[in-house]
LUMBA-979468 format. One line per field, with one value per atom (N, C-alpha, C, CB): residue number from 0; x, z, y; residue in one letter. Coordinates in Angstrom, 3 decimals. Glycine has a CB too. Layout:
residues N
k: (NUM_...)
u: (X_...)
w: (Z_...)
v: (Y_...)
r: (a_...)
This chain:
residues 188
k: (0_0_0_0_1_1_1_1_2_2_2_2_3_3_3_3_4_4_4_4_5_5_5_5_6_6_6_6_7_7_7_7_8_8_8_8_9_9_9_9_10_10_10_10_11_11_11_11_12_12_12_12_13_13_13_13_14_14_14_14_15_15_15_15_16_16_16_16_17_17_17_17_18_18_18_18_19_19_19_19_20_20_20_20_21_21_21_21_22_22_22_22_23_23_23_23_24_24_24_24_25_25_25_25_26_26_26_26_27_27_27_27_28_28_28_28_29_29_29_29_30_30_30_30_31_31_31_31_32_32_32_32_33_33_33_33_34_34_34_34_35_35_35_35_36_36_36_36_37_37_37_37_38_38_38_38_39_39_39_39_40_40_40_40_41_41_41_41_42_42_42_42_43_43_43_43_44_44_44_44_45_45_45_45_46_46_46_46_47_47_47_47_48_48_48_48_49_49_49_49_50_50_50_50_51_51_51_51_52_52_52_52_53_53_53_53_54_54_54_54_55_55_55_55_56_56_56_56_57_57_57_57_58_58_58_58_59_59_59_59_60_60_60_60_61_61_61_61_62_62_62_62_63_63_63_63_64_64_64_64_65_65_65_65_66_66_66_66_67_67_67_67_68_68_68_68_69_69_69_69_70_70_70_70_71_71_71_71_72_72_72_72_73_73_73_73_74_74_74_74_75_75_75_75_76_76_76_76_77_77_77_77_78_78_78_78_79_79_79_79_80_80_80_80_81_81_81_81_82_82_82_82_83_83_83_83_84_84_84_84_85_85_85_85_86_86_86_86_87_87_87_87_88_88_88_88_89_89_89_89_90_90_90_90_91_91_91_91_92_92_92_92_93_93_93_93_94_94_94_94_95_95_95_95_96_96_96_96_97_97_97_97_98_98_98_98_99_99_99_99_100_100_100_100_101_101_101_101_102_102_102_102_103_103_103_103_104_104_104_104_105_105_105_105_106_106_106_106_107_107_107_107_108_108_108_108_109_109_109_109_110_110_110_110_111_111_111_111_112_112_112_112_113_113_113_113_114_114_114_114_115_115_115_115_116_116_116_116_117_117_117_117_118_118_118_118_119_119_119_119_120_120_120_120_121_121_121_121_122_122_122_122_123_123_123_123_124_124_124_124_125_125_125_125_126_126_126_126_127_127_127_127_128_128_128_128_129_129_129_129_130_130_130_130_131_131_131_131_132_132_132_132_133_133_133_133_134_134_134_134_135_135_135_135_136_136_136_136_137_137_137_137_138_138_138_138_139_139_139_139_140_140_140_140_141_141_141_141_142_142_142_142_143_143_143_143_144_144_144_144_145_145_145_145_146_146_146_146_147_147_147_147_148_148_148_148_149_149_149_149_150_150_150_150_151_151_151_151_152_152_152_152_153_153_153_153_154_154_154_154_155_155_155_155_156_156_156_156_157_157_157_157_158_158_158_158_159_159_159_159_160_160_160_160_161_161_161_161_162_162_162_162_163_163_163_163_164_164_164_164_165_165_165_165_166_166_166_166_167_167_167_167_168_168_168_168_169_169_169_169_170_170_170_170_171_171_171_171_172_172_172_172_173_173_173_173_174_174_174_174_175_175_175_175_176_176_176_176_177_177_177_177_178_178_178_178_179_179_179_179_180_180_180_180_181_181_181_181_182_182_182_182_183_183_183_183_184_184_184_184_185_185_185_185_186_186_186_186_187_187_187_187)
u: (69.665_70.136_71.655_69.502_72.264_73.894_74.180_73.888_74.901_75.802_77.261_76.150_77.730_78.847_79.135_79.218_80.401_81.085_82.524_81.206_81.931_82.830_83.814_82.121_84.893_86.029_87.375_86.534_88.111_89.366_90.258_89.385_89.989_91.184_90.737_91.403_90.888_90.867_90.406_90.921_88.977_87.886_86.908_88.326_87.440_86.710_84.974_87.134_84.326_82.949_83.007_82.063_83.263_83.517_83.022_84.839_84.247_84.746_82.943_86.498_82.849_81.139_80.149_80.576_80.296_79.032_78.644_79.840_79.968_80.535_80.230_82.230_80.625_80.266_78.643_81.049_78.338_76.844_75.974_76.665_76.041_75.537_75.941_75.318_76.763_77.035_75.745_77.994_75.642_74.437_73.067_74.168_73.174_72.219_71.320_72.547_69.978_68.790_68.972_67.530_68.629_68.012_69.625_66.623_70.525_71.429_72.960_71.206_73.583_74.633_75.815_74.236_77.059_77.753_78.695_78.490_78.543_78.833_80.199_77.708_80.524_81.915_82.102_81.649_83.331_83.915_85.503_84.656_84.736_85.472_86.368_84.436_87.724_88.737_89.327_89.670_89.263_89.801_91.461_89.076_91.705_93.667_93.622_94.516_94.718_95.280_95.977_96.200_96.109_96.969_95.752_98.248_94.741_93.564_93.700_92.046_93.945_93.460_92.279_93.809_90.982_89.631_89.632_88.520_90.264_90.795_91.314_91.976_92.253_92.402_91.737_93.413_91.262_89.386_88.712_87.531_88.101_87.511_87.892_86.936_89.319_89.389_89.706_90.191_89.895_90.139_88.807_90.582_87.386_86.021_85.607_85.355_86.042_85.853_85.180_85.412_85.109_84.421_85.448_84.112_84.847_85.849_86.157_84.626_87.395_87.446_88.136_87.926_88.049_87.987_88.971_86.440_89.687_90.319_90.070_91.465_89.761_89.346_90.074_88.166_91.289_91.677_90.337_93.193_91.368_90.507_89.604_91.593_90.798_90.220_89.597_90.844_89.709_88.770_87.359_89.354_87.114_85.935_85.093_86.292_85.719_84.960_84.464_85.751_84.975_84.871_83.803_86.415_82.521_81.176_81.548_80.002_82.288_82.446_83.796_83.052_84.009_84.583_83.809_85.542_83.023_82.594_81.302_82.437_80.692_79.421_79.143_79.381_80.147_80.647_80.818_81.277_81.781_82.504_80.910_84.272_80.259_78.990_78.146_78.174_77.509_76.964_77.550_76.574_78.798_79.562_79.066_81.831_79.128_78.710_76.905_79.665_76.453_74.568_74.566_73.720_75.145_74.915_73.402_76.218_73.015_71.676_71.548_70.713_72.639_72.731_73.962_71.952_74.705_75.922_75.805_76.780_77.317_77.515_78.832_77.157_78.387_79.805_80.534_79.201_81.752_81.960_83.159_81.882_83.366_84.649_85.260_85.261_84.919_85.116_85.547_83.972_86.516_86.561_86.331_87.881_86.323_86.231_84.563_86.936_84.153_82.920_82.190_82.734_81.252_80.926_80.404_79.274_80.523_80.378_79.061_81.321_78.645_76.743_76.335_76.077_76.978_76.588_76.046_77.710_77.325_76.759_75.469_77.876_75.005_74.394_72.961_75.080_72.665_71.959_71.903_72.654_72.832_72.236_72.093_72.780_72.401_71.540_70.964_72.516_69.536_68.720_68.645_66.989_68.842_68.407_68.322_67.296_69.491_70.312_72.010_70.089_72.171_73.714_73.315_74.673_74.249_74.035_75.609_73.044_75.976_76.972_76.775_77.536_77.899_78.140_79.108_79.561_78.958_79.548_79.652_77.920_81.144_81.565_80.933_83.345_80.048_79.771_78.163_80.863_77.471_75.854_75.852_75.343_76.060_75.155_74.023_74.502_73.911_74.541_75.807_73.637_76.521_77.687_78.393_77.830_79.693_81.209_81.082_81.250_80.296_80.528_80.925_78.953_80.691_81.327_83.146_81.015_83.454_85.159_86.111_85.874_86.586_87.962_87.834_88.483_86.171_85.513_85.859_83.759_86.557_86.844_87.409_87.118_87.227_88.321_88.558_89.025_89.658_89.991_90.075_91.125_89.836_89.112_87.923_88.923_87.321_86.553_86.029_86.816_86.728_86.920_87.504_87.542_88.603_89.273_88.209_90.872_87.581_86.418_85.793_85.108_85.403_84.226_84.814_83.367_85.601_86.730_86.969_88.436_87.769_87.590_86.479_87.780_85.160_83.964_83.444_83.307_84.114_83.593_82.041_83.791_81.691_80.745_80.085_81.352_79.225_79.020_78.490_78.221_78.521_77.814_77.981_76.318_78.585_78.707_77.629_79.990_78.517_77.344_77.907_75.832_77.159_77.150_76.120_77.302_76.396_75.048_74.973_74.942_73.927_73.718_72.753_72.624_73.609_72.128_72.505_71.800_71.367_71.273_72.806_69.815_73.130_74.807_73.570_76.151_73.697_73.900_74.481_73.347_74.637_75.870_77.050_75.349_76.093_76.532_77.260_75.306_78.871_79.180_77.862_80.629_78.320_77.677_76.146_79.152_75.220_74.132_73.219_74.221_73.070_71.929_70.754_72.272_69.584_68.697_69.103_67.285_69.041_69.719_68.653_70.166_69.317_68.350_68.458_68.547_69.401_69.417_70.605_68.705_70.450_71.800_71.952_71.867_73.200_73.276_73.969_74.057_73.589_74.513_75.316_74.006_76.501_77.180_77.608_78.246_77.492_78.130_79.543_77.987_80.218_81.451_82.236_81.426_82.702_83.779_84.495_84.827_84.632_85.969_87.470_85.971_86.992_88.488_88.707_88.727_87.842_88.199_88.597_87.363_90.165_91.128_90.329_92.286_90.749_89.968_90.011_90.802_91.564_91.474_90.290_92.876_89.990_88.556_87.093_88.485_87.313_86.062_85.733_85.522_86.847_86.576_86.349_87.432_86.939_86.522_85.180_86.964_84.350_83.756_82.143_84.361_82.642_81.622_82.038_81.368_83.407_83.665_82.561_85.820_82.389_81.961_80.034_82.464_79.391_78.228_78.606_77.650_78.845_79.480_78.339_81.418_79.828_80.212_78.559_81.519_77.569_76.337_75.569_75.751_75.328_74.394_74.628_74.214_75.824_75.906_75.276_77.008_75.432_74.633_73.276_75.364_72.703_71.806_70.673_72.010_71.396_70.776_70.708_72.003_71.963_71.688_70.997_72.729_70.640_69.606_67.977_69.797_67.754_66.907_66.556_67.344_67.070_67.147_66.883_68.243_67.517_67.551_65.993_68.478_65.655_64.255_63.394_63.983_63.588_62.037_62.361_61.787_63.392_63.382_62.088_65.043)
w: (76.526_76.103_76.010_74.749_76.588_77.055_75.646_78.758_74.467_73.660_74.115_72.808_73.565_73.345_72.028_73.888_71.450_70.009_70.167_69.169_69.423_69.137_67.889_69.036_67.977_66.807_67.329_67.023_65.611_65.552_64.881_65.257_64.300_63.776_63.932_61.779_62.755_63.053_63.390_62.684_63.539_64.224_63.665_65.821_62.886_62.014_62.247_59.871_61.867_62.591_63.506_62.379_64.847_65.768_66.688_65.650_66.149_66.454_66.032_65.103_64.817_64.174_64.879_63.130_65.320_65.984_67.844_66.469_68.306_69.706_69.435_70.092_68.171_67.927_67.741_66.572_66.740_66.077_67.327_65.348_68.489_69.819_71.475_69.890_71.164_72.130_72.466_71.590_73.450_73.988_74.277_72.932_73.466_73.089_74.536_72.002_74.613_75.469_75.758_74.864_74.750_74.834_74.698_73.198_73.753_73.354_73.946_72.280_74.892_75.505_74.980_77.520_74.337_73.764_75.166_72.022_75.409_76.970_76.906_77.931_76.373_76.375_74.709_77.091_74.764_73.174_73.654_71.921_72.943_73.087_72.021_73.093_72.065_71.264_71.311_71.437_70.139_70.036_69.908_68.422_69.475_69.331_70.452_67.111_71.233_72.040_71.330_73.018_69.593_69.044_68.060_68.328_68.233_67.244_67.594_67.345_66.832_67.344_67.611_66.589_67.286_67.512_69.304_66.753_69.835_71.357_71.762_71.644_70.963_71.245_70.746_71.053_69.529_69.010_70.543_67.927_71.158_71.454_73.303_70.939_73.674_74.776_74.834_75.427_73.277_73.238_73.764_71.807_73.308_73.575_74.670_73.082_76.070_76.844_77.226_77.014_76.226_76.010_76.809_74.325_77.804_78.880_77.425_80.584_77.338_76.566_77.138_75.394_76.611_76.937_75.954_76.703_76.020_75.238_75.399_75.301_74.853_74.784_73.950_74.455_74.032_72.928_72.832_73.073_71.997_71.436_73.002_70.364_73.592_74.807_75.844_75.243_75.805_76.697_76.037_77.110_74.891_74.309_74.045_72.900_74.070_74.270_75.482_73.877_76.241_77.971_78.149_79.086_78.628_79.220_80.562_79.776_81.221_82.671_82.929_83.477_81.522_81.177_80.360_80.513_79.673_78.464_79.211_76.877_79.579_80.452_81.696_81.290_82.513_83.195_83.465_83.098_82.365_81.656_80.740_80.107_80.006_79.715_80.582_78.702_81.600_82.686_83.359_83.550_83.697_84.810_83.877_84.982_82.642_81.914_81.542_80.630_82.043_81.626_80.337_81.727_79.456_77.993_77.680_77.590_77.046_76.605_74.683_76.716_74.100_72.729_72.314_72.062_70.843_70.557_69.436_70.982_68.417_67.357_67.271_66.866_65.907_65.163_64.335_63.686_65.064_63.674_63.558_63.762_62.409_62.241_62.763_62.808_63.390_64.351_63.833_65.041_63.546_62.579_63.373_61.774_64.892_65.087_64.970_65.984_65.000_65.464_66.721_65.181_66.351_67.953_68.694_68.023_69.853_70.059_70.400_71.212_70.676_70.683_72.141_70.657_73.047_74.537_74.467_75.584_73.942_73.603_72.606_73.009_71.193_70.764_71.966_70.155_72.899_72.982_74.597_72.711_74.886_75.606_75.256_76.674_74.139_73.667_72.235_73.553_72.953_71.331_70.539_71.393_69.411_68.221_68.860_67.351_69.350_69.796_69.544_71.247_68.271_67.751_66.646_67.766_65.974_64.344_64.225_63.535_62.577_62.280_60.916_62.430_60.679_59.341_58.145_60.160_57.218_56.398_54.614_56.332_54.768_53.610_52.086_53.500_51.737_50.401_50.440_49.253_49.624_49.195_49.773_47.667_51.132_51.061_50.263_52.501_49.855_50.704_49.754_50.809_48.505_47.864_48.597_46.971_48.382_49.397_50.777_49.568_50.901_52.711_52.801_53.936_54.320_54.733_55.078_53.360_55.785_56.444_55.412_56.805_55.886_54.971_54.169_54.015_54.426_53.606_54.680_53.193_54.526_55.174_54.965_56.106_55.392_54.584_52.994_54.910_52.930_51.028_50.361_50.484_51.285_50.606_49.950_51.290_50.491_50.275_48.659_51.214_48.709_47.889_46.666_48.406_47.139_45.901_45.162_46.560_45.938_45.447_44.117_46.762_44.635_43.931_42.731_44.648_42.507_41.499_40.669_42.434_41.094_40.466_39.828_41.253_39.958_39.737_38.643_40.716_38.423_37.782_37.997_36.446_38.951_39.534_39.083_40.775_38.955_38.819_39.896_37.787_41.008_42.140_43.304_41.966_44.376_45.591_46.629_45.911_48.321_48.745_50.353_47.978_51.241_52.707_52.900_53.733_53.980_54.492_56.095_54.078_56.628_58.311_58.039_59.125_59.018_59.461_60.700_58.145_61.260_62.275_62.875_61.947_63.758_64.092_64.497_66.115_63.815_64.310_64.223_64.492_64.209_64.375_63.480_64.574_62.000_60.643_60.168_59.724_59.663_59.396_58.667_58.310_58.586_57.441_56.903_56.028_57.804_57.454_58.203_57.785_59.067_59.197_58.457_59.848_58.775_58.022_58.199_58.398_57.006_56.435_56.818_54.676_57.381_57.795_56.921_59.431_56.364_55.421_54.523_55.770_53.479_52.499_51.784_51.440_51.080_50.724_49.515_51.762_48.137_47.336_46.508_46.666_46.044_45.030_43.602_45.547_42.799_40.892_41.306_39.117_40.457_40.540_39.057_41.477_38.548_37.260_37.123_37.306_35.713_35.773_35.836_34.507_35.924_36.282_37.619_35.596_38.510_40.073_40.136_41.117_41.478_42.102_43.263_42.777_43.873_44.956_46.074_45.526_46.102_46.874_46.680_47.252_45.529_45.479_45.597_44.213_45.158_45.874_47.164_45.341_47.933_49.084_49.552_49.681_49.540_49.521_49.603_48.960_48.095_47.817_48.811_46.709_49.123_50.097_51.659_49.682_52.180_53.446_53.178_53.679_52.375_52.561_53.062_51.194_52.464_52.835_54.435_51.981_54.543_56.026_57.035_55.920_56.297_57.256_57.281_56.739_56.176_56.161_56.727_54.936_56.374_57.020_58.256_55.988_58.471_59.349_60.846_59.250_61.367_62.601_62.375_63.580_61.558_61.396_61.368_60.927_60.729_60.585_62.461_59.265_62.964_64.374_65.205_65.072_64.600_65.944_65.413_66.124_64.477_63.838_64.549_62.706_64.246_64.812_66.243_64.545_67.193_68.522_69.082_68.705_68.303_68.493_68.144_67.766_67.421_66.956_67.973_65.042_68.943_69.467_70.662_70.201)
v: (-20.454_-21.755_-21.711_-22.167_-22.147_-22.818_-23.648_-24.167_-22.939_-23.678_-24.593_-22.679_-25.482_-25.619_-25.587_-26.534_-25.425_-25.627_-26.213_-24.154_-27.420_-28.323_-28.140_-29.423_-27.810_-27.261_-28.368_-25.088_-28.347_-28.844_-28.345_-29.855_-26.898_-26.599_-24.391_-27.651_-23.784_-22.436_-21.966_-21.847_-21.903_-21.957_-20.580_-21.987_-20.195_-18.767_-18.952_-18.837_-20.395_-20.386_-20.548_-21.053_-20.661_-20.910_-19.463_-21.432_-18.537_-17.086_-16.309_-16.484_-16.409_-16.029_-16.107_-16.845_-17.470_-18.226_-16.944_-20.567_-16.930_-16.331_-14.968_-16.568_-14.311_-12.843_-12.502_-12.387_-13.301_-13.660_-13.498_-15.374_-14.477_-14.306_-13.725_-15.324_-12.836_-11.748_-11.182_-10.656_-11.064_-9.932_-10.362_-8.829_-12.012_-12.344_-12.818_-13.279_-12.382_-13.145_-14.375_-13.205_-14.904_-16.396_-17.381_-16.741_-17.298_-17.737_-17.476_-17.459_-18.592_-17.953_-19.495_-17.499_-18.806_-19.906_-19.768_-19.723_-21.084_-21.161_-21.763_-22.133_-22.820_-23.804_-23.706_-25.765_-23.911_-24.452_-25.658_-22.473_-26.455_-27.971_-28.294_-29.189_-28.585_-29.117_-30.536_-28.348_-30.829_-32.444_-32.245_-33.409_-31.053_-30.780_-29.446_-30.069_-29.788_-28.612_-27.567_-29.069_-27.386_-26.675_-25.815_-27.619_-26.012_-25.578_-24.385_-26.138_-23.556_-21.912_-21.099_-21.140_-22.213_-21.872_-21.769_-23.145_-22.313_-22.099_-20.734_-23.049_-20.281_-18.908_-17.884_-18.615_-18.364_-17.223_-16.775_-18.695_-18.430_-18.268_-17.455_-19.317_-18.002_-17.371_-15.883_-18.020_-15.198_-13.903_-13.078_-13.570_-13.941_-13.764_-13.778_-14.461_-14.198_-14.511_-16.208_-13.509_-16.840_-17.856_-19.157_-17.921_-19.767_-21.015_-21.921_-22.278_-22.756_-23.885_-24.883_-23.660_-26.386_-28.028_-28.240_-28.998_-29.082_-30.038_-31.274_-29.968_-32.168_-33.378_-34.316_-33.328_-34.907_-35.558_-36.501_-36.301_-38.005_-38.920_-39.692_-40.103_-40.725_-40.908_-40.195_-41.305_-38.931_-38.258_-38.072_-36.881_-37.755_-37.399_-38.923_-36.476_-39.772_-41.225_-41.839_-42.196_-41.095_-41.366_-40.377_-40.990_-41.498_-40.787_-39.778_-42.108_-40.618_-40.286_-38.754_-42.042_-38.249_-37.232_-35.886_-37.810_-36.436_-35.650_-35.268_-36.506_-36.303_-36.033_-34.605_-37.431_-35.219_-34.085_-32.532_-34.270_-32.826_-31.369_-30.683_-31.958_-31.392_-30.358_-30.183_-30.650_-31.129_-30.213_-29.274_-30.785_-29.507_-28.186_-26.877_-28.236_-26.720_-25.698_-25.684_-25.800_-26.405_-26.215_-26.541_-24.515_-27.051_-27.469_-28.279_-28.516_-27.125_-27.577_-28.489_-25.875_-27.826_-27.972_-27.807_-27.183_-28.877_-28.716_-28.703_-29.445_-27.354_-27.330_-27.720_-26.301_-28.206_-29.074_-27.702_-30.677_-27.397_-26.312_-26.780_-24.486_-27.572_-27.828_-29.212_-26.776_-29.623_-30.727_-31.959_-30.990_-32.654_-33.703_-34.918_-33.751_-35.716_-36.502_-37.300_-36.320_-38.564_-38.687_-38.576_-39.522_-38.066_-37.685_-39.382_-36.204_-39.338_-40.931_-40.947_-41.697_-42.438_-42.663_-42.029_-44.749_-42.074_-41.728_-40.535_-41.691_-39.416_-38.063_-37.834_-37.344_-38.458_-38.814_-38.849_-39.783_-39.620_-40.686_-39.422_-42.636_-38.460_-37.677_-36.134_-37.885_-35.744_-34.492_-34.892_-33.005_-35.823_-36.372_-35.256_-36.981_-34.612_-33.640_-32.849_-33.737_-32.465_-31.289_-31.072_-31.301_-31.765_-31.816_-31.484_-33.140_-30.128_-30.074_-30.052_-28.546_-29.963_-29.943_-29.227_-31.145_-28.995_-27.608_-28.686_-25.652_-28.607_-29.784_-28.353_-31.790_-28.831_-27.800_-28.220_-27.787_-29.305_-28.997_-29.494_-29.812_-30.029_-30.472_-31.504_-30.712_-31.951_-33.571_-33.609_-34.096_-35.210_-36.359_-36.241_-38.049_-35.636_-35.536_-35.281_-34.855_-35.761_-34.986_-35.437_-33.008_-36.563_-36.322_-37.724_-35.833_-38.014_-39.272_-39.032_-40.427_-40.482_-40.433_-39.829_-42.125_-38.901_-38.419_-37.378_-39.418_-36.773_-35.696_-34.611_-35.917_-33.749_-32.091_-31.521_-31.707_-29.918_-29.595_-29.408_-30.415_-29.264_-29.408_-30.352_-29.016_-31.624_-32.565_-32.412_-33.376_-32.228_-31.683_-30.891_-31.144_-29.769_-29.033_-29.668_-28.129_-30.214_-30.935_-32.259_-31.684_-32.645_-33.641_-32.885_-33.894_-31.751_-31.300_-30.844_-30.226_-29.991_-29.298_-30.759_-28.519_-31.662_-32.974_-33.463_-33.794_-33.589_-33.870_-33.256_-33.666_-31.731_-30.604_-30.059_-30.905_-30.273_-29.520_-27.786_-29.556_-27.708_-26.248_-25.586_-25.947_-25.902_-25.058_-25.711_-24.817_-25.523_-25.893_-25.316_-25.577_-25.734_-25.270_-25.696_-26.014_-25.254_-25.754_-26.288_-24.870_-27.277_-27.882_-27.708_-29.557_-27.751_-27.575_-29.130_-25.654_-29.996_-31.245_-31.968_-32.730_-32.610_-33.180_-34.489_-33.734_-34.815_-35.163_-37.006_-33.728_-38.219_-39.025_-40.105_-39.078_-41.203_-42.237_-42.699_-43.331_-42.192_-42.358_-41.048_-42.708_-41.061_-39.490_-38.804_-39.305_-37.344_-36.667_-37.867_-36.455_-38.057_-38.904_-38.139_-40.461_-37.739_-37.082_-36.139_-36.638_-35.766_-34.984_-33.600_-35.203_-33.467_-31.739_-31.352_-31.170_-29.954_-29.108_-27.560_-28.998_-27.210_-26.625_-25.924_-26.026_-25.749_-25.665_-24.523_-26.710_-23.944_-22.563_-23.235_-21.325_-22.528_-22.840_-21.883_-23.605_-21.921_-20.978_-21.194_-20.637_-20.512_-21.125_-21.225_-19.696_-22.077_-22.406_-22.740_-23.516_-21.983_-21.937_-23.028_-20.869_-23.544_-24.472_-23.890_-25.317_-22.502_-21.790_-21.495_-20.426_-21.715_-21.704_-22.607_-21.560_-22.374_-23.185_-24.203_-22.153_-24.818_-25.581_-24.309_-27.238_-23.271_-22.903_-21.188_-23.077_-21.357_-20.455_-20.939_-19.823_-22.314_-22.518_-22.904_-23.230_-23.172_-22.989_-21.593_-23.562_-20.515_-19.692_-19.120_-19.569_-19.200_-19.079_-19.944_-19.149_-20.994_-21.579_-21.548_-23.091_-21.107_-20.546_-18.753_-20.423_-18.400_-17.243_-16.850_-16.713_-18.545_-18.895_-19.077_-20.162_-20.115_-20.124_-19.019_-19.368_-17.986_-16.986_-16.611_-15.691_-16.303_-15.371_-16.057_-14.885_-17.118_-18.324_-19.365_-19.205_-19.766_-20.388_-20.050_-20.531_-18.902_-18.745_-18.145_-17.899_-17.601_-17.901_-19.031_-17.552_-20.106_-21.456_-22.223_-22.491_-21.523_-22.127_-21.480_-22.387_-19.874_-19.209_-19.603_-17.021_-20.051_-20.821_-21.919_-21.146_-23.165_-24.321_-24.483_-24.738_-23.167_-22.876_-22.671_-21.604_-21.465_-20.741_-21.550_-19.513_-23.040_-23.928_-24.961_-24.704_-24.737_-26.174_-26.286_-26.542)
r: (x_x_x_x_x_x_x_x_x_x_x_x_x_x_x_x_x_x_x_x_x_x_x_x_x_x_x_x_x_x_x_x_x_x_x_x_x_x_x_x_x_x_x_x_x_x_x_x_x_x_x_x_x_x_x_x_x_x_x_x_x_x_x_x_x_x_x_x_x_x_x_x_x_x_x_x_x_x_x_x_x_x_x_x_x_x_x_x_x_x_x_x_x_x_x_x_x_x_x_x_x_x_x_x_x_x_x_x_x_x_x_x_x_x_x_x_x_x_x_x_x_x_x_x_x_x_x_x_x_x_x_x_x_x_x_x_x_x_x_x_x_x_x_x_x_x_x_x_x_x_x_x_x_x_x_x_x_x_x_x_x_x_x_x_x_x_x_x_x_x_x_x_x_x_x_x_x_x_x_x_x_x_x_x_x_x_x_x_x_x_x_x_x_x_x_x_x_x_x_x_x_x_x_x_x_x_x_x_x_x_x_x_x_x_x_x_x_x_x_x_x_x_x_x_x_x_x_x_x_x_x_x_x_x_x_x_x_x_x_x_x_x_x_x_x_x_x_x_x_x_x_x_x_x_x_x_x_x_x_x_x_x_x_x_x_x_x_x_x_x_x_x_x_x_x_x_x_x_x_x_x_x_x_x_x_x_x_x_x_x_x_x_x_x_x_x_x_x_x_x_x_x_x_x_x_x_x_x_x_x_x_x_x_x_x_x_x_x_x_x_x_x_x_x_x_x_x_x_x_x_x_x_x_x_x_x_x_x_x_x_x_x_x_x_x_x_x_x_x_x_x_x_x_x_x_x_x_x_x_x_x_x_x_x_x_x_x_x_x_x_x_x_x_x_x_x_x_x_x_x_x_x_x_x_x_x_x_x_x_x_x_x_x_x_x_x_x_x_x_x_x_x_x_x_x_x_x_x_x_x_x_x_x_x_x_x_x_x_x_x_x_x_x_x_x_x_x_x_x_x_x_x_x_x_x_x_x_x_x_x_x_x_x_x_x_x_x_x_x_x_x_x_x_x_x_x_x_x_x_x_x_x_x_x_x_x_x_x_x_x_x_x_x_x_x_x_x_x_x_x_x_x_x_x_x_x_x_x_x_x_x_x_x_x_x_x_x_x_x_x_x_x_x_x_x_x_x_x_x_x_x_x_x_x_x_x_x_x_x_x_x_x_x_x_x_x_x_x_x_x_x_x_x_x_x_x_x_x_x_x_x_x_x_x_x_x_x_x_x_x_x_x_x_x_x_x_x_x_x_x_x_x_x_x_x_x_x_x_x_x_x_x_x_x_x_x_x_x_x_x_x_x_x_x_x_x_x_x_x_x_x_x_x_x_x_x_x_x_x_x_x_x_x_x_x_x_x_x_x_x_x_x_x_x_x_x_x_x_x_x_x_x_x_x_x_x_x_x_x_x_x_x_x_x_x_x_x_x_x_x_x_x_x_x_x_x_x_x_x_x_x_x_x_x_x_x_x_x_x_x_x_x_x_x_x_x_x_x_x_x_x_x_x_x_x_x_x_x_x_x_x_x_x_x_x_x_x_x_x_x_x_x_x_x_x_x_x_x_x_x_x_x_x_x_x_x_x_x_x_x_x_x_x_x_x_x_x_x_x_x_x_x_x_x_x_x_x_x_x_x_x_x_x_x_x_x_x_x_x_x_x_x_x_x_x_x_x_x_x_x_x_x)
């Protein structure tokens, strides 16, 4: 099965996801797609040997671009790692429940436009929250609305900084995140 990963900024899951499935049988992360030409998940991934796309805004809205560019690569399935734009309905509407996305705290809390990132984080710290968390769920028209497919959670102090609890839930991420996608992969 031919991945792509869709990233917009460092790409640390990105890099995981590419290591996580080296060697692998069944699982080959084939393309990794960028909405910024300055994301360094681009150079993660070409250190890996892994081909990468840039797509600004108008290209990634353009069927007759985006379409394309994932067949030339066999794209069977896409992950969101990081990715801040919306993905548009075309793409949607041609890999049916075959888009997940990784979302830094508990949906349905913290999500929606303008949620990423240390926004994120800073939401929750604000909130006073005692436990965060990642979520993995399904990518469709509505941000962060799709059906969760599954979540990791961590305790969280009122003496952690935003920039520890991010931390602290970048570190789920790291244990679970490809896991949850060689999962998802193997039941499809």
């Amino acid at each position: 099965m031919n991945i792509a990963i869709f990233v917009s900024g460092g790409g640390t899951n990105c890099e995981n996801l590419i290591k996580y499935f080296a060697g692998s049988e069944n699982v080959n992360c084939a393309l990794v797609v960028s909405n910024k030409f300055d994301a360094y998940a681009l150079v993660r991934a070409e250190r890996l040997n892994v081909p990468t796309a840039v797509t600004p805004k108008a290209e990634l809205n353009d069927p007759k671009i985006m379409l394309p560019l994932l067949k030339k690569y066999n794209i069977d399935f896409i992950v969101l790692a990081g990715f801040l734009p919306l993905v548009p309905s075309f793409l949607i509407d041609a890999y049916p429940h075959r888009i997940i996305n990784i979302h830094p705290a508990l949906l349905p809390k913290y999500g929606g436009k303008g949620m990423w990132g240390h926004h994120v984080h800073e939401a929750v710290k604000a909130a006073g929250e005692t436990e965060t968390g990642m979520t993995v769920h399904w990518v469709t028209p509505v941000c962060d609305s799709g059906e969760i497919i599954a979540q990791y959670k961590v305790a969280i102090s009122p003496n952690d900084t935003v920039d520890d609890i991010a931390e602290k839930e970048h570190q789920l991420e790291m244990k679970y995140f490809p896991k949850v996608v060689e999962e998802v992969l193997n039941n499809l």
